[in-house]
C-alpha positions in Angstrom: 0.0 0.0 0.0 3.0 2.5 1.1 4.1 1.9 -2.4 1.1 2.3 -4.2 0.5 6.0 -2.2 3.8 7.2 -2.6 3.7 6.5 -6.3 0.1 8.3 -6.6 1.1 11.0 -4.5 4.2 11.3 -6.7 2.6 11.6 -10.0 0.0 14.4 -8.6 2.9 16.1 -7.5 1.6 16.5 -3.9 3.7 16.5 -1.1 3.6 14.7 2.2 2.3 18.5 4.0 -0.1 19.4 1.2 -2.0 15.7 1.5 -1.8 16.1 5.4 -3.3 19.5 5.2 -6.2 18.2 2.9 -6.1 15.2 4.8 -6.4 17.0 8.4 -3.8 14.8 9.7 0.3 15.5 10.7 2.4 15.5 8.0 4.5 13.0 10.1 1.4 10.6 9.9 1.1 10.8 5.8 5.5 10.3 5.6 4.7 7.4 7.6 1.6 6.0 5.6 4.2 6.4 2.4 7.1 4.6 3.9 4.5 1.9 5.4 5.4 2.4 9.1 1.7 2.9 9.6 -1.9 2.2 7.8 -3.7 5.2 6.6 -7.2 4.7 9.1 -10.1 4.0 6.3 -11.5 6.8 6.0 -8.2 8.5 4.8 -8.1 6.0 1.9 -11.1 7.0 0.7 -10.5 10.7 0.9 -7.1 10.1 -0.9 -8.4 8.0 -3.4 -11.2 10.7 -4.1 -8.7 13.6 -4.4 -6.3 11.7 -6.7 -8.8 10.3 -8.4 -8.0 6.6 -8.0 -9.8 3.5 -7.0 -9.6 3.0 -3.2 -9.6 -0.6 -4.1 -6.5 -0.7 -6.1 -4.8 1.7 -3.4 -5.4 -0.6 -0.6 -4.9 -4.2 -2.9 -2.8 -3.2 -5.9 -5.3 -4.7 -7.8 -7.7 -2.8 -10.2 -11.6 -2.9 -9.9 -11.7 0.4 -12.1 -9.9 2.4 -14.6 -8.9 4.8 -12.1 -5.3 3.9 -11.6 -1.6 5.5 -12.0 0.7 3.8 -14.7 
């Protein structure tokens, strides 16, 4: 998953402070959610997946339901 987040993050060209500002969360907690120290709590993966436009499902599995996905 921490791979899967820092590569969406990435290619939106969002950094670990903007998605923990739109995120409402430390920026400490989103570095560690992309280096998979911690798990994003649910309802974070949906609001990520919403604001980069990407299936919650393929953030969380690596495995597509939709089209919604980063190459």
């Amino acid at each position: 998953m921490a791979a899967r987040l820092d590569r969406a993050l990435q290619k939106a060209n969002i950094s670990s402070a903007k998605a923990a500002g739109w995120l409402e969360v430390s920026e400490h907690d989103v570095q560690f959610w992309r280096r998979g120290i911690t798990v994003p709590p649910f309802a974070a993966f949906n609001r990520i997946a919403k604001a980069l436009d990407i299936d919650p499902h393929w953030l969380c599995t690596g495995q597509a339901q939709h089209a919604h996905q980063p190459n």
